[in-house]
Every structure is written in structure tokens, then in C-alpha cells.
C-alpha positions in Angstrom: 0.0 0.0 0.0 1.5 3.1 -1.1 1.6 5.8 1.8 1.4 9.6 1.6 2.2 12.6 3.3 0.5 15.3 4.0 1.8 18.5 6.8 -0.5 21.3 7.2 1.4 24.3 8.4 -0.2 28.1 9.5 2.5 31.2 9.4 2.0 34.2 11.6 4.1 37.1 9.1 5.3 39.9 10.3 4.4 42.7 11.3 0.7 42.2 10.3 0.4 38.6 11.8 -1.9 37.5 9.3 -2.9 33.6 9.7 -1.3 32.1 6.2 -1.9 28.0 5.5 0.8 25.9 3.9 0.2 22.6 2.7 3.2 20.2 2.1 2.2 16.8 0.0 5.0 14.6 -0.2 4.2 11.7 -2.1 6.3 8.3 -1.0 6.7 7.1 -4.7 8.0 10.5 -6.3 10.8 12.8 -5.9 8.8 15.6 -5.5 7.4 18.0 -2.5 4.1 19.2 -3.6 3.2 22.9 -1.9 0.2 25.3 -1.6 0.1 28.4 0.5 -2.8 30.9 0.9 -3.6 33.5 2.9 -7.1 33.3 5.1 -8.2 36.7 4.8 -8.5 38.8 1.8 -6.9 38.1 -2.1 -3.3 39.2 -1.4 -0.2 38.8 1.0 1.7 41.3 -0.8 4.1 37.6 -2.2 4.9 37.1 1.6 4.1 33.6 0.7 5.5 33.3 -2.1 8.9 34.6 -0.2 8.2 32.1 2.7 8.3 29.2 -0.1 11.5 30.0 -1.6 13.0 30.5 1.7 11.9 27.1 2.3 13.1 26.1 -1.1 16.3 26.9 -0.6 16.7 25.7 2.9 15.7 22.2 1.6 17.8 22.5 -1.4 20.9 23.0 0.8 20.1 20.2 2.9 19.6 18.2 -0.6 16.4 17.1 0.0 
């Protein structure tokens, strides 16, 4: 049986403290880390998400995940 993985994450930015929602999906059979991220109020974040991801991007990338 072929297992997934699925994190949930909230993010409190700065200095607004906004409630954001990440969504990791890691999927056991591929070499791939799906990712979604939205913000719970309103349509933008002003790409503070989009910043938090390749932050995270990176970080993983260095550790050569």
C-alpha cells in the first residue's frame, strides 16, 4: 500500500500577523514535495508567501532534500 504525506502548516508574518496556510504533500513514490500556501483573509499577502516558499526552497535544497 502506497503511503502519503500530508503537513499542514499556519504562518503568523510579520508585522501584520496574518494567519497564512501551507500545505506540504510529499508523495512516497515520487521525488517531489508538492506545496500550496494561501492567505485566510483577503486576495493578497503582498508575495509574503511566495517569499516564505522559496525560503523554504532553498533551505531544503541546501540540505539536498
Amino acid at each position: 500500500m502506497q503511503q502519503t504525506y500530508f503537513t499542514p502548516l499556519l504562518s503568523l508574518p510579520p508585522p501584520l500577523g496574518f494567519v497564512d496556510d501551507t500545505e506540504f504533500y510529499l508523495p512516497e513514490k515520487e521525488p517531489v514535495i508538492h506545496v500550496r500556501a494561501a492567505a485566510r483573509l483577503g486576495e493578497s499577502d503582498l508575495g509574503v508567501n511566495r517569499r516564505r516558499l522559496e525560503q523554504i526552497r532553498f533551505a531544503l535544497k541546501d540540505l539536498d532534500i
